[in-house]
mmCIF entry with sequence, helices, sheets and N, C-alpha, C, O atoms, coordinates in Angstrom:
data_MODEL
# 
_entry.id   MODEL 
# 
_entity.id                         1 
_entity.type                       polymer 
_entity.pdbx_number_of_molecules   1 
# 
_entity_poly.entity_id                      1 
_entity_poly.type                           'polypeptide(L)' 
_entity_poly.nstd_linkage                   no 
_entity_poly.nstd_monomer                   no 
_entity_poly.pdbx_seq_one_letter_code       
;(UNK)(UNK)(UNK)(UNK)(UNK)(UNK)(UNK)(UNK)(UNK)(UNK)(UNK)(UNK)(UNK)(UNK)(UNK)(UNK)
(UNK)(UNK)(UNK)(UNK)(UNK)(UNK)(UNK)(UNK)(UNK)(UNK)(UNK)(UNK)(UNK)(UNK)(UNK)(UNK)
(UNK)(UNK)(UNK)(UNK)(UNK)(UNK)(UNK)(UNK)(UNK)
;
_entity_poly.pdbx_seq_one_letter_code_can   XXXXXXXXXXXXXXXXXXXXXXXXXXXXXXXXXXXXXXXXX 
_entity_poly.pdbx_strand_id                 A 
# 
loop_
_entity_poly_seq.entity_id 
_entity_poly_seq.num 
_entity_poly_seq.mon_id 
_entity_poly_seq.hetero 
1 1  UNK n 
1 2  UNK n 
1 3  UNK n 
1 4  UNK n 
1 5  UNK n 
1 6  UNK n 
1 7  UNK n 
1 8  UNK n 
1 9  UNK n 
1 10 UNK n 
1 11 UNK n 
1 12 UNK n 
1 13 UNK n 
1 14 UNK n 
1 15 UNK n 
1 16 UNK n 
1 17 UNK n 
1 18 UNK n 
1 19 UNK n 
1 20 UNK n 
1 21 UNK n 
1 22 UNK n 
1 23 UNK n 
1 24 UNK n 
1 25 UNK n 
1 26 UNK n 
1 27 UNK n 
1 28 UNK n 
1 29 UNK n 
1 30 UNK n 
1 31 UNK n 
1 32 UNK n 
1 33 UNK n 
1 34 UNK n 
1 35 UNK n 
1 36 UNK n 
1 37 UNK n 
1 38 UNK n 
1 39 UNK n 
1 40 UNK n 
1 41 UNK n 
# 
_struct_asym.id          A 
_struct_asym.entity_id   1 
# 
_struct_sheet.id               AA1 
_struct_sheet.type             ? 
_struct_sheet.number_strands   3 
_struct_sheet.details          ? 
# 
loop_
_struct_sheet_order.sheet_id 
_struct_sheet_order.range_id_1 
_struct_sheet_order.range_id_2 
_struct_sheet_order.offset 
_struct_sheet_order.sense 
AA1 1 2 ? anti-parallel 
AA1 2 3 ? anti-parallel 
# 
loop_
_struct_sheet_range.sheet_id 
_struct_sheet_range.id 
_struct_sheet_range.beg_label_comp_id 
_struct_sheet_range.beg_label_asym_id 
_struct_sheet_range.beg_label_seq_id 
_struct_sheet_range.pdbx_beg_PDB_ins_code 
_struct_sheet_range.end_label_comp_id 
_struct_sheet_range.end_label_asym_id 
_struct_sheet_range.end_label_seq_id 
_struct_sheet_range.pdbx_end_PDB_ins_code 
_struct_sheet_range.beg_auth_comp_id 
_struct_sheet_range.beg_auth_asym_id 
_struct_sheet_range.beg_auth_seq_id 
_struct_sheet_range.end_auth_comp_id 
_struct_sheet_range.end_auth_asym_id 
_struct_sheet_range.end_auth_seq_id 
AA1 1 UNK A 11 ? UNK A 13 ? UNK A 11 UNK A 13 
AA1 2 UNK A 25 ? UNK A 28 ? UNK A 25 UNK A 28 
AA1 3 UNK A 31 ? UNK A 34 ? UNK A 31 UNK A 34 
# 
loop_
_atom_site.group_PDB 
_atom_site.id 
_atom_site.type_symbol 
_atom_site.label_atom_id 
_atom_site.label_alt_id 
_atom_site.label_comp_id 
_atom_site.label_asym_id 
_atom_site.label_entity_id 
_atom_site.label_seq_id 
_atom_site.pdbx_PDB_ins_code 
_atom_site.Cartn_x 
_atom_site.Cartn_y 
_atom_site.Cartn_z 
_atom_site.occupancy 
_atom_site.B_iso_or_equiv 
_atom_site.pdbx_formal_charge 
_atom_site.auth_seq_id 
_atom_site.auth_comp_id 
_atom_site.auth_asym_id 
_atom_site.auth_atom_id 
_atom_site.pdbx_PDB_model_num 
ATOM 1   N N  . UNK A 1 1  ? 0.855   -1.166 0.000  1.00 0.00 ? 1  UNK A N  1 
ATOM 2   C CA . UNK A 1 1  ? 0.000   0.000  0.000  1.00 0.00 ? 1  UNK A CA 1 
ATOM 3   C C  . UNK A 1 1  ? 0.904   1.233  0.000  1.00 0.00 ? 1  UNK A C  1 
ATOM 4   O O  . UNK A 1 1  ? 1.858   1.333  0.771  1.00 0.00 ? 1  UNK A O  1 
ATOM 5   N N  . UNK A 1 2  ? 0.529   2.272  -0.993 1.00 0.00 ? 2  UNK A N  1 
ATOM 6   C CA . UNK A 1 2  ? 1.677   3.346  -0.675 1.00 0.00 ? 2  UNK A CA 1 
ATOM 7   C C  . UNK A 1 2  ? 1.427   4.493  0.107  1.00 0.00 ? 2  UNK A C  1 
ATOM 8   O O  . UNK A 1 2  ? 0.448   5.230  0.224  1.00 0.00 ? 2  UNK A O  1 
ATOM 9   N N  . UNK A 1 3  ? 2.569   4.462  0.621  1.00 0.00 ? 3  UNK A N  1 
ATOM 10  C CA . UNK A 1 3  ? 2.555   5.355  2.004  1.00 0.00 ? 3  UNK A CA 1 
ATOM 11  C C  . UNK A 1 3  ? 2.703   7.025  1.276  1.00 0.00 ? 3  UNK A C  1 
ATOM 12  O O  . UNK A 1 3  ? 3.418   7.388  0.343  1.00 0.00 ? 3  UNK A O  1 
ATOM 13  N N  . UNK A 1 4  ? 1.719   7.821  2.124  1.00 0.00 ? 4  UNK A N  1 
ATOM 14  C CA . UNK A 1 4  ? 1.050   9.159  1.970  1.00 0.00 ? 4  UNK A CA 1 
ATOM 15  C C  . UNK A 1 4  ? 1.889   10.092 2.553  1.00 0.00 ? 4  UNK A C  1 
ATOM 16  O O  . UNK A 1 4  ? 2.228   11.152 2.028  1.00 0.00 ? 4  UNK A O  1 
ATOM 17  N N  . UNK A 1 5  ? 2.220   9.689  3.640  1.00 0.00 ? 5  UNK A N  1 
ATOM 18  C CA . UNK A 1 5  ? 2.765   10.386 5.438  1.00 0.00 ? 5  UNK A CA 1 
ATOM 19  C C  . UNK A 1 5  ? 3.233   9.837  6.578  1.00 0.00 ? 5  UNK A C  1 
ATOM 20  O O  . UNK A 1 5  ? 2.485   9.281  7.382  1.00 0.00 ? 5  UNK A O  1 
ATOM 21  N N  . UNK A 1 6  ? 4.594   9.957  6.750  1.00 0.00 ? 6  UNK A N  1 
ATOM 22  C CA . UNK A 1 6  ? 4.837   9.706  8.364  1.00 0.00 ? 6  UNK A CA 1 
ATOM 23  C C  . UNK A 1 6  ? 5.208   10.335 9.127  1.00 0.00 ? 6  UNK A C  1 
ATOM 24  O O  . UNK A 1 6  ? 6.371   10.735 9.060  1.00 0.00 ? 6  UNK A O  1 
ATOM 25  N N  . UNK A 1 7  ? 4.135   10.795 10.486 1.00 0.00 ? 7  UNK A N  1 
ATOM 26  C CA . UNK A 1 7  ? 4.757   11.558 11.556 1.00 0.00 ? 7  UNK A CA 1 
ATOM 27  C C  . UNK A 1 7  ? 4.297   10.904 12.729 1.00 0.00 ? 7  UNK A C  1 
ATOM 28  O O  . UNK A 1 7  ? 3.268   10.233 12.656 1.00 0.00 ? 7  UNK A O  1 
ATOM 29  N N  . UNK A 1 8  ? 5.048   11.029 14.034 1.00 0.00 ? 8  UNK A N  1 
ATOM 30  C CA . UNK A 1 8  ? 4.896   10.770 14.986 1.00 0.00 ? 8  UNK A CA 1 
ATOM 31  C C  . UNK A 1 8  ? 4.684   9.650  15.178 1.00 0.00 ? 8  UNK A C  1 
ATOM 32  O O  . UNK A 1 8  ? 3.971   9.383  16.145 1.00 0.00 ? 8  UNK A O  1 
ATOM 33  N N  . UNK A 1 9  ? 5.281   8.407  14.232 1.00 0.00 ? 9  UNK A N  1 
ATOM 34  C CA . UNK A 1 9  ? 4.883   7.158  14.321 1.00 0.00 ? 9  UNK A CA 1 
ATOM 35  C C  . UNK A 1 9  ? 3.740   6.667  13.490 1.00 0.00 ? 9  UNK A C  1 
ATOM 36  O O  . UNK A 1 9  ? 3.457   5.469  13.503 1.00 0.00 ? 9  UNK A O  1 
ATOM 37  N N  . UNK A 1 10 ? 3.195   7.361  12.905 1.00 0.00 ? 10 UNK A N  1 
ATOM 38  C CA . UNK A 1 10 ? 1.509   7.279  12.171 1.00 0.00 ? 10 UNK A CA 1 
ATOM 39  C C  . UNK A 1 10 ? 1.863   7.257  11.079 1.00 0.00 ? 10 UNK A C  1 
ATOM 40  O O  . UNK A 1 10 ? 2.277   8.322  10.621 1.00 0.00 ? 10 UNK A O  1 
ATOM 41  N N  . UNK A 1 11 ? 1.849   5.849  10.058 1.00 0.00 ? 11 UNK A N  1 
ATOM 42  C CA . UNK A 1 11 ? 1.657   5.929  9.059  1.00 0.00 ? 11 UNK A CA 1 
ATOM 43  C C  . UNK A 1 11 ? 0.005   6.057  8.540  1.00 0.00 ? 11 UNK A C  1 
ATOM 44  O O  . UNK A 1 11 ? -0.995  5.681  9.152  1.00 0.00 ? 11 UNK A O  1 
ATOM 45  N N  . UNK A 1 12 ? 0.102   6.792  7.054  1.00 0.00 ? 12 UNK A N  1 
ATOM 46  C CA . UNK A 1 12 ? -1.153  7.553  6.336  1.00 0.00 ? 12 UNK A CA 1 
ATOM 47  C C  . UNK A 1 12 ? -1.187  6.923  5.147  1.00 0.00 ? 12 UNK A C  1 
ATOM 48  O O  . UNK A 1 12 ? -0.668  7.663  4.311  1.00 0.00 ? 12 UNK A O  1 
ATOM 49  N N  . UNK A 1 13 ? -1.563  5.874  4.653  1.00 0.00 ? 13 UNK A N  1 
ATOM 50  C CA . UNK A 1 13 ? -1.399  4.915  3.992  1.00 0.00 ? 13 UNK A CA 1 
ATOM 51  C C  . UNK A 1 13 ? -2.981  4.533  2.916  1.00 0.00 ? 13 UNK A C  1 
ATOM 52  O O  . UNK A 1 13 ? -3.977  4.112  3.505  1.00 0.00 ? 13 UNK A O  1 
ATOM 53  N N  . UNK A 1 14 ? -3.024  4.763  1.204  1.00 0.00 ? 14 UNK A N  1 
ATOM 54  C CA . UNK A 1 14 ? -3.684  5.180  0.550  1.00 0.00 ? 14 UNK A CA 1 
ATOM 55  C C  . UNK A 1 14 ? -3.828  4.382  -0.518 1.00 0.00 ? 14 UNK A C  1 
ATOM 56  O O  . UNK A 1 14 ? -2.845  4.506  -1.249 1.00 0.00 ? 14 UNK A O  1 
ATOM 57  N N  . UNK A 1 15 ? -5.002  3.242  -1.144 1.00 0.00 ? 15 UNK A N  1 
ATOM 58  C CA . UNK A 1 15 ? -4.844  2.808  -2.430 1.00 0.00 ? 15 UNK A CA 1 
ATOM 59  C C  . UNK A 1 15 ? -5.198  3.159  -3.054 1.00 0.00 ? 15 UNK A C  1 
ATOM 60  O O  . UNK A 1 15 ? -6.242  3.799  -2.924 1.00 0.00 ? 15 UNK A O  1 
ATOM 61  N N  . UNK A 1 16 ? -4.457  2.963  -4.432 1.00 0.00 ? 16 UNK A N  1 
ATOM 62  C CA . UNK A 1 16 ? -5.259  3.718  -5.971 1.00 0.00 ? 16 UNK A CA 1 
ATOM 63  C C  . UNK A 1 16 ? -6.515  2.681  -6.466 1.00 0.00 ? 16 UNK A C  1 
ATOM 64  O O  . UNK A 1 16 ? -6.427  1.473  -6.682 1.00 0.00 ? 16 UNK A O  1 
ATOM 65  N N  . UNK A 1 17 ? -7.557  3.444  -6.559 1.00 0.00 ? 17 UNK A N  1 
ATOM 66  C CA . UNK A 1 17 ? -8.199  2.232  -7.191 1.00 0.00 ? 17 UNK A CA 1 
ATOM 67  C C  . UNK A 1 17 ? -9.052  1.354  -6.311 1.00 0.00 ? 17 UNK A C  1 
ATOM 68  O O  . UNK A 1 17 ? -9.528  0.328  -6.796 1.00 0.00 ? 17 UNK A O  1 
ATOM 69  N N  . UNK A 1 18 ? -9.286  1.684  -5.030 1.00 0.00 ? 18 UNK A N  1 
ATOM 70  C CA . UNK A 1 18 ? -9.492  0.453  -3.838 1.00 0.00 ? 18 UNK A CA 1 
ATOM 71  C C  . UNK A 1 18 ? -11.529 1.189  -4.251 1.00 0.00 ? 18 UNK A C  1 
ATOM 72  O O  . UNK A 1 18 ? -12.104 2.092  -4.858 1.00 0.00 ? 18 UNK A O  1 
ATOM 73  N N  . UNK A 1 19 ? -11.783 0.093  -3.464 1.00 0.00 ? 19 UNK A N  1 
ATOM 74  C CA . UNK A 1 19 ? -13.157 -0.431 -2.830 1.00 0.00 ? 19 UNK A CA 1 
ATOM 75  C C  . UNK A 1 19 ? -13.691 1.609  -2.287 1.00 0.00 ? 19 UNK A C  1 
ATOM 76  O O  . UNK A 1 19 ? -13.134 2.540  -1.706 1.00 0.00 ? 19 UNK A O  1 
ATOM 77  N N  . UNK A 1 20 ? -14.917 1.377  -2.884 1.00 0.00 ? 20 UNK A N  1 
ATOM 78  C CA . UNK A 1 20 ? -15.628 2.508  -2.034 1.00 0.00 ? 20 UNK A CA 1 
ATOM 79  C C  . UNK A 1 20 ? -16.525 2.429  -0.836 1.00 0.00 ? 20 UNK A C  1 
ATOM 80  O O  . UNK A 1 20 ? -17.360 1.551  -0.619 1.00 0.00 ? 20 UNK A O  1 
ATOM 81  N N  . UNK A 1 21 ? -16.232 3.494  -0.069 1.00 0.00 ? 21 UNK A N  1 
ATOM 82  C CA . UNK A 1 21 ? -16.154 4.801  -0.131 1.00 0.00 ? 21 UNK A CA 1 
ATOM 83  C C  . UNK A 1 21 ? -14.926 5.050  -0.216 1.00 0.00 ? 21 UNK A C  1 
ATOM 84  O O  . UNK A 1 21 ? -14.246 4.064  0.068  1.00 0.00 ? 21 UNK A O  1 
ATOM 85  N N  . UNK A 1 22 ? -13.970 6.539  -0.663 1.00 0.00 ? 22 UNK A N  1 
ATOM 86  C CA . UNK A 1 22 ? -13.075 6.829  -0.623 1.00 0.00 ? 22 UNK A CA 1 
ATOM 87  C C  . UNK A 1 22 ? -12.800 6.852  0.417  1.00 0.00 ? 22 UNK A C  1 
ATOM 88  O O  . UNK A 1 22 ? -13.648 6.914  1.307  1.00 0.00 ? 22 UNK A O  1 
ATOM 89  N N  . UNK A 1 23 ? -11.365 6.804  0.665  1.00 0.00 ? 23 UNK A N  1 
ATOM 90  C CA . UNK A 1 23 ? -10.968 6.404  2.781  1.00 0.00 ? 23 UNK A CA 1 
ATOM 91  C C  . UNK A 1 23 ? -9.245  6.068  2.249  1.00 0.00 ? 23 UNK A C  1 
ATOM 92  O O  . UNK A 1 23 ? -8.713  5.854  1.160  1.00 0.00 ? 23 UNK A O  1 
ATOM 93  N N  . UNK A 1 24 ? -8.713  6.173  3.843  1.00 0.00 ? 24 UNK A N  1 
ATOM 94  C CA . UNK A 1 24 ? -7.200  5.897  3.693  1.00 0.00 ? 24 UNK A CA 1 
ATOM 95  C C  . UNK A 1 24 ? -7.384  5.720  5.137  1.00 0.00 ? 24 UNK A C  1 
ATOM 96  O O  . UNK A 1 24 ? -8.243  6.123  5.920  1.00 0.00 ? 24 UNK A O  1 
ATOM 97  N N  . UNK A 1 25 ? -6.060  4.818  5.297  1.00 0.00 ? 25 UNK A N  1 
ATOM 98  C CA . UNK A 1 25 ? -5.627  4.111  6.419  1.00 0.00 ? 25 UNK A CA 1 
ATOM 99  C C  . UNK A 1 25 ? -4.556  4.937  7.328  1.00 0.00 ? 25 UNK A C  1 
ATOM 100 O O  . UNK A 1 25 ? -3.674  5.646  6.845  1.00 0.00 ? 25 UNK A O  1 
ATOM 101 N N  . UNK A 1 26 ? -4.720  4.783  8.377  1.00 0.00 ? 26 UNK A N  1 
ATOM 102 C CA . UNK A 1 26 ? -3.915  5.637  9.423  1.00 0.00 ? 26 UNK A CA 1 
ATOM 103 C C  . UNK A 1 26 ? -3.300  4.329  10.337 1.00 0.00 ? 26 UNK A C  1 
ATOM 104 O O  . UNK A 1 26 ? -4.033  3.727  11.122 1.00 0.00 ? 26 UNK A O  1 
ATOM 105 N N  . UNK A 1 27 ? -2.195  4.046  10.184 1.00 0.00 ? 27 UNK A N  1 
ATOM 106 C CA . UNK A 1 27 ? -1.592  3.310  11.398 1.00 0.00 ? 27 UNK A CA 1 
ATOM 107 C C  . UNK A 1 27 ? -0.528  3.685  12.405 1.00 0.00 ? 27 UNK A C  1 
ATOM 108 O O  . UNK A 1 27 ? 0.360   4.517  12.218 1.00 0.00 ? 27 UNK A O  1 
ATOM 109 N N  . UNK A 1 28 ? -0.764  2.845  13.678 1.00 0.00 ? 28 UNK A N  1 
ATOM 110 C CA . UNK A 1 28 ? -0.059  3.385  14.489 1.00 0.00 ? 28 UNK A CA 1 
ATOM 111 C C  . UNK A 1 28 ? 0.466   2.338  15.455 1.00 0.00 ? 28 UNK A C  1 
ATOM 112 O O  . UNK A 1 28 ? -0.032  2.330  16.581 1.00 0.00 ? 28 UNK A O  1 
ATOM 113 N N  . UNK A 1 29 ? 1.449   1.417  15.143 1.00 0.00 ? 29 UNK A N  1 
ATOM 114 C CA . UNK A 1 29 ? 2.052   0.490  16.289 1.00 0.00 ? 29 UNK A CA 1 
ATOM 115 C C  . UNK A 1 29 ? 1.101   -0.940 15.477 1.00 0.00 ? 29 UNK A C  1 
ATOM 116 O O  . UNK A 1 29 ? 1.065   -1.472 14.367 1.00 0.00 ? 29 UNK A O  1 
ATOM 117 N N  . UNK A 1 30 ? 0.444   -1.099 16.783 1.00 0.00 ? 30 UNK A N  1 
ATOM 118 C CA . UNK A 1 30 ? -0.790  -2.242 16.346 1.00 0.00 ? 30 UNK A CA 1 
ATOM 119 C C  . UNK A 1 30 ? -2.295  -1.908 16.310 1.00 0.00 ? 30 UNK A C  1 
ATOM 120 O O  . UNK A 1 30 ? -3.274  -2.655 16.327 1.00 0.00 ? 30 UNK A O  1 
ATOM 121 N N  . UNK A 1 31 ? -2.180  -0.431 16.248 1.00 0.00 ? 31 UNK A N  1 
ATOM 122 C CA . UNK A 1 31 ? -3.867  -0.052 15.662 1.00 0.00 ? 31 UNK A CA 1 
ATOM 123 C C  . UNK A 1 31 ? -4.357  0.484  14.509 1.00 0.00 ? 31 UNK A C  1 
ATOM 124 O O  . UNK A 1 31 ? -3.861  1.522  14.071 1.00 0.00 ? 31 UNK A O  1 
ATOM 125 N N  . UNK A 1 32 ? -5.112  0.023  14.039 1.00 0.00 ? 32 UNK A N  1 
ATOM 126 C CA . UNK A 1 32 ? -5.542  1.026  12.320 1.00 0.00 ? 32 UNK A CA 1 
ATOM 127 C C  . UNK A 1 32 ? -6.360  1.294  12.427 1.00 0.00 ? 32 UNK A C  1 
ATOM 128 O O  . UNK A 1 32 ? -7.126  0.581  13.075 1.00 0.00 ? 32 UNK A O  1 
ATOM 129 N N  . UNK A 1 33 ? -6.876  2.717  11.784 1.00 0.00 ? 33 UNK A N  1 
ATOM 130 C CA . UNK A 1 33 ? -8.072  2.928  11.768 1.00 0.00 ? 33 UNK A CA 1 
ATOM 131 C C  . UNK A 1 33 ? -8.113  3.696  10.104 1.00 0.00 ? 33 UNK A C  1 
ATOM 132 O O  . UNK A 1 33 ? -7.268  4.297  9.440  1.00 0.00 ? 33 UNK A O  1 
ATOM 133 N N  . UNK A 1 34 ? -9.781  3.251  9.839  1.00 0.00 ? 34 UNK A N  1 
ATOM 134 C CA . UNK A 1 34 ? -10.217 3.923  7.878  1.00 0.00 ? 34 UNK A CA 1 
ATOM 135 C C  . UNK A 1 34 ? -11.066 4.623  8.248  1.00 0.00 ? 34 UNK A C  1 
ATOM 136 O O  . UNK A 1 34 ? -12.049 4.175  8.838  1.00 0.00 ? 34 UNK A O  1 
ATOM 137 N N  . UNK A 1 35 ? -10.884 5.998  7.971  1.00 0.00 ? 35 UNK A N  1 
ATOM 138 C CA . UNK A 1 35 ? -10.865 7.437  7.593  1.00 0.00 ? 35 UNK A CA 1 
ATOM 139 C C  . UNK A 1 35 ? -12.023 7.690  6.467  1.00 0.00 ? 35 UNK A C  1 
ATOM 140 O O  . UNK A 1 35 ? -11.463 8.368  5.605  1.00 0.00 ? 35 UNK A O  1 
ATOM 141 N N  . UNK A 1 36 ? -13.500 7.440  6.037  1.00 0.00 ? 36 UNK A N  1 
ATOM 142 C CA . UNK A 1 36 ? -14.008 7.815  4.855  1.00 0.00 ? 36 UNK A CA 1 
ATOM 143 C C  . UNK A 1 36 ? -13.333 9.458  4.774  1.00 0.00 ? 36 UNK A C  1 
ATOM 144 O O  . UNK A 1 36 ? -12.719 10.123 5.608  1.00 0.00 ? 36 UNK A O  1 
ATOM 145 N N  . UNK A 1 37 ? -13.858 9.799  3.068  1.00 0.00 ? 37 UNK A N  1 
ATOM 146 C CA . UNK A 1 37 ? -13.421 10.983 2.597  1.00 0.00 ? 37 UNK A CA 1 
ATOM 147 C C  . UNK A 1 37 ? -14.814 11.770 2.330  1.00 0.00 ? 37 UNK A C  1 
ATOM 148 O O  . UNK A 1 37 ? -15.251 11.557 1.199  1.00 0.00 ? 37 UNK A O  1 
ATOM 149 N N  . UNK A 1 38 ? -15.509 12.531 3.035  1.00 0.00 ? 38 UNK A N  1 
ATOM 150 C CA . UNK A 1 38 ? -17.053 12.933 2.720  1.00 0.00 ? 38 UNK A CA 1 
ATOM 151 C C  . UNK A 1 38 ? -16.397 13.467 1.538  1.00 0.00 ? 38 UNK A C  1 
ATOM 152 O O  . UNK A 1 38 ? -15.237 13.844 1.376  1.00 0.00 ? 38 UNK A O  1 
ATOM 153 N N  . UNK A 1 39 ? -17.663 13.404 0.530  1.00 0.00 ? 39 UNK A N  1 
ATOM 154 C CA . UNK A 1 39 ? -17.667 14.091 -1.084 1.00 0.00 ? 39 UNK A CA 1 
ATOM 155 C C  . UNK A 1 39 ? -18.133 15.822 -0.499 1.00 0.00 ? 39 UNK A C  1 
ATOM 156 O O  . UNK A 1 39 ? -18.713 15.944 0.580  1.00 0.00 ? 39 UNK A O  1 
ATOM 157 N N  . UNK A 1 40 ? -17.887 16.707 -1.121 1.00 0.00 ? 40 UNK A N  1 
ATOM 158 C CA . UNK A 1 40 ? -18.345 18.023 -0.699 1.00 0.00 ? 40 UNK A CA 1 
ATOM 159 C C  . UNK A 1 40 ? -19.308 18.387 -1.920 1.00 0.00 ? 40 UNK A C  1 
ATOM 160 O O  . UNK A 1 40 ? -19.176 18.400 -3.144 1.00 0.00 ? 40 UNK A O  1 
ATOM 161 N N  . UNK A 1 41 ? -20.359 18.681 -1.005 1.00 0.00 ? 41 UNK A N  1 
ATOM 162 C CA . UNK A 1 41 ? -21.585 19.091 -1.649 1.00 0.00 ? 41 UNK A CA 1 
ATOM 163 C C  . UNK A 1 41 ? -22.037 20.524 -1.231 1.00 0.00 ? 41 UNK A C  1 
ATOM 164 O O  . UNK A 1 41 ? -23.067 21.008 -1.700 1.00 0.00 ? 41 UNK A O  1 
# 
């Protein structure tokens, strides 16, 4: 998966092409959490 951002230990981690809703992955040690991307209306 290619990596977006790393700070403070937190990778920000993003696929091209993946499954909807739009979203990216935030990890940290042994926790992840997916982020949707609201569409702006």
């Amino acid at each position: 998966m290619p990596q977006i951002s790393y700070f403070l230990g937190v990778v920000i981690r993003m696929f091209y092409m993946d499954h909807n809703p739009p979203h990216f992955h935030a990890v940290y040690a042994d926790f992840e959490g997916i982020i949707d991307i609201a569409p702006l209306v």
